[in-house]
N, C-alpha and C positions, 0 to 999 in steps of 0.2 A: 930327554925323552919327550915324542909330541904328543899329548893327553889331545882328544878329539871327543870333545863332549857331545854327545848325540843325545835332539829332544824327539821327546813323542811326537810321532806326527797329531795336529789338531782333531780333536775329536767331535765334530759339526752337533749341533746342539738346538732344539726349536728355538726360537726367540721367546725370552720369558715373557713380555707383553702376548703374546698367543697362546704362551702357556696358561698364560693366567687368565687370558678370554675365553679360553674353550672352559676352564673349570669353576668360572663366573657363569658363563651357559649352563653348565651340566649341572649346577647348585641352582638356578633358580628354576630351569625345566624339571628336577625333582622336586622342591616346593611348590612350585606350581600345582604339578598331577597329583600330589600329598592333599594339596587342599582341594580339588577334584576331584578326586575318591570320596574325601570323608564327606564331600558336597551331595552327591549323590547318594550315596550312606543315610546323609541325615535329613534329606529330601524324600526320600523313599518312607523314613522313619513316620516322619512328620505327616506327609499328604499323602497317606496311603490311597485315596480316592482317584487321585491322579492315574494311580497305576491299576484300573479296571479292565483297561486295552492290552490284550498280549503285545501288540507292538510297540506300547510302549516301556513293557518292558525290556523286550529284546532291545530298543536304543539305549536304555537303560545299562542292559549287560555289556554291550560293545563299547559305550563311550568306557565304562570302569577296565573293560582289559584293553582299550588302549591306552589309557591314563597308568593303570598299572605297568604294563611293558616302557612305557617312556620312563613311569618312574626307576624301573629296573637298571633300562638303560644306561639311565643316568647316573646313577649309585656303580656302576660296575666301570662306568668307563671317571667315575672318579676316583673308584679305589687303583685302579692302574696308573694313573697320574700322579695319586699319594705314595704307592709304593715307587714309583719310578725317580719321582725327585724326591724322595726321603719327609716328605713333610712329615710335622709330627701332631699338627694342632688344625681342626677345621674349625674351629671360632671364628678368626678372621675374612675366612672365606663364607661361611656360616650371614654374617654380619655385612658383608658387601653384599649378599645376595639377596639376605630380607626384602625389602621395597620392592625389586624386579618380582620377584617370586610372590610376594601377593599380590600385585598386581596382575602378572598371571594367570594365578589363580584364581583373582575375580572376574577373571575375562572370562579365564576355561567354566566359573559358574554360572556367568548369564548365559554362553555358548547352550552349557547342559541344559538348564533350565529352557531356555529359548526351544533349543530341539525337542524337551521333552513334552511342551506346552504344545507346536505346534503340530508331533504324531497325536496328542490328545485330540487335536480338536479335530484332527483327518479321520477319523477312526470313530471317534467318539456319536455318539447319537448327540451332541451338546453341541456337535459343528454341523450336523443338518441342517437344512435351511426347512427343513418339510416339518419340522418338529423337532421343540425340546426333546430330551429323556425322560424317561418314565420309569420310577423303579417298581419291582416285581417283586411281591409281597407271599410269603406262604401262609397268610393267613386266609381264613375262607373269606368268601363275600357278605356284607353285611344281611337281614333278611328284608327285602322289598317292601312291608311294612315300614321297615326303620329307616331302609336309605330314600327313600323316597321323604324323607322330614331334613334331607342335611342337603346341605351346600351342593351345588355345582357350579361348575364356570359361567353357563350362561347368566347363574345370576345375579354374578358380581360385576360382570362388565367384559370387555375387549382384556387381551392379554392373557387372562387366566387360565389355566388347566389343571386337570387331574393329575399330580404328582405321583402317583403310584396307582397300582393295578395289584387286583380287585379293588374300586374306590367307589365307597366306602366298603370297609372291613371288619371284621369282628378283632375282639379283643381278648386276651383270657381274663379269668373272674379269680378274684381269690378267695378263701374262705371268709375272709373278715368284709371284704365286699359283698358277699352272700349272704352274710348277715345282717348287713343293711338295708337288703330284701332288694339288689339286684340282679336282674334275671341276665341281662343283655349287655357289653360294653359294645361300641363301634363307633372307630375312628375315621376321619375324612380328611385328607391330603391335598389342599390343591393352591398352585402356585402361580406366581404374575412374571410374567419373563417379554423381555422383546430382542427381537432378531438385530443384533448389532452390522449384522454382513460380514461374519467370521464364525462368532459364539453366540450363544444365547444367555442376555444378560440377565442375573437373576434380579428381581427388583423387590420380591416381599414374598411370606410364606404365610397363608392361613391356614388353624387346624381345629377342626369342628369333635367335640366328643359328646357321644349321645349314651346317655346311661339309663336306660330302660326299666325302671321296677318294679317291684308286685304290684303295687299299691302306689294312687296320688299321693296318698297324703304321705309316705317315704319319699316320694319324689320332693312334694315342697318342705322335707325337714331336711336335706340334702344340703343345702347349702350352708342351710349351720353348724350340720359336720363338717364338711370341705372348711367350713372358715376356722373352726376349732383346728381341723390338721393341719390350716398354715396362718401360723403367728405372724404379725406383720403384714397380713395383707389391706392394700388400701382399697376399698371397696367402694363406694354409693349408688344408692338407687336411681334410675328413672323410667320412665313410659314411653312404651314405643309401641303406639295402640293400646292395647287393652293387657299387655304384658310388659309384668316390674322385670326389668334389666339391673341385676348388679354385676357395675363394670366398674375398673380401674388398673391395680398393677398388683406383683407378688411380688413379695423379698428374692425370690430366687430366680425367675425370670426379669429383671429387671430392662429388659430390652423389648419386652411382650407387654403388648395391650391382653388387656383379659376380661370377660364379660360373662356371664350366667344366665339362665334364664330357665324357668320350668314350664312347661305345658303340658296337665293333664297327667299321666306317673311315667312322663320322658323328663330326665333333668339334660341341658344342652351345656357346653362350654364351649366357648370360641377366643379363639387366640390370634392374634396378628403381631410379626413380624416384619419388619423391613431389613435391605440390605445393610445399609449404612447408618438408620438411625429407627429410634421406633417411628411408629406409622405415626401421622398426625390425630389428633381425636375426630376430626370428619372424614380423614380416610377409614378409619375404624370405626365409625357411625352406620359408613354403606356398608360396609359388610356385616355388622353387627343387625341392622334392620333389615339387611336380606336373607341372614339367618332364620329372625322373627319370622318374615313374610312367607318362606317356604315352611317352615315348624305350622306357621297355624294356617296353613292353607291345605293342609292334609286333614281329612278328617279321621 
């Protein structure tokens, strides 16, 4: 008898090097957009200030569902590859993909960041050239007696302006500061910035508080309650004219120059900040004697 063995015809099959490129791609394009979501996630969390501009949240929303739908993508067209060649373990592939995939990911976060930074600055009043920003305060305006004893830009010098609007502003009072027999709080805002030819770069922040009371003599006992309520603070005297200046630093601002001063039953505090470091003691000298010079130039 002739036995006539018959094989299956050949069943064509991808090349497992493709197979296994396409699902080296789809593993690290989902790590990738994993770390692109939770990027902007924790970006948004972080610099909520960033996102003042509706447009930039709407980039915000777009990059996340397109980062989303890749990641989807990707996940669906790996589980079709899992079921299809029977794999049973994504570790391995998991573990080739690491490096490519944060790498991408930190691409896709400067990408985010980059676009998110520069709809800020198209949009923003901080990419004006005509002008910084100004924020807008619901508190009332200071009373014209009082703002007229505080800071303005003219009399600090070039750069500076009014940081917020109504400036200067009133404060609220509490009972225990009513007790201390003041009538008035009011604060003053105003900042050093220069036009870098994109942003406007922030360079220092000074803030004047004028605290108004019944009576002088509350006013020149003021500071040695202020100094009772913060332990730690390094303080010393000097003259600046005919008015004692106590200036140094506080345990809790420790980035902040800080200075005092009373005239008459106004007690004054003035504070300075820099960007990167505190101000030096003679940048804080002009501002602190232009303080003085507006305070007792009012009568």
């Amino acid at each position: 008898m002739l036995t006539l063995a018959v094989e299956d015809p050949p069943i064509p099959r991808r090349s497992t090097f493709v197979d296994g490129f396409v699902r080296l791609a789809a593993a690290t394009v989902l790590l990738g957009s994993v770390i692109g979501v939770g990027y902007v996630a924790v970006f948004a969390w972080v610099d909520q200030s960033l996102f003042g501009e509706w447009q930039v949240i709407l980039i915000a929303l777009l990059l996340a569902g397109m980062l989303v739908g890749l990641a989807l993508g990707s996940w669906f067209l790996l589980r079709s590859r899992h079921l299809a060649r029977g794999r049973t373990s994504y570790l391995r592939l998991a573990v080739l993909a690491l490096v490519p995939g944060l790498v991408l990911g930190l691409w896709i976060s400067a990408f985010i960041i980059g676009s998110l930074v520069l709809s800020w600055i198209r949009h923003s009043s901080f990419g004006n050239p005509n002008g910084p920003g100004v924020l807008t305060l619901t508190s009332a305006p200071a009373p014209p007696s009082l703002a007229s004893r505080m800071l303005t830009p003219t009399d600090v010098g070039a750069g500076w302006y009014n940081k917020a609007k109504p400036n200067p502003s009133q404060m609220s009072i509490t009972a225990a500061e009513t007790n201390e027999g003041q009538l008035v709080r009011v604060k003053d805002f105003i900042d050093r910035e220069h036009w870098t030819g994109v942003v406007w770069q922030d360079d220092g922040t000074a803030i004047e508080v004028l605290l108004h009371f019944d009576s002088a003599a509350q006013a020149h006992t003021y500071p040695a309650v202020w100094n009772a309520q913060n332990p730690g603070a390094t303080l010393s005297p000097e003259r600046i004219g005919q008015t004692v200046v106590m200036g140094g630093a506080t345990v809790t601002d420790p980035d902040w120059r800080f200075a005092a001063f009373v005239i008459g039953d106004n007690y004054f505090e003035v504070r300075e900040d820099n960007l990167d470091s505190r101000p030096t003691a003679a940048q804080f000298q002009t501002v602190v004697a232009a303080a003085v010079a507006k305070a007792t130039a009012t009568p």
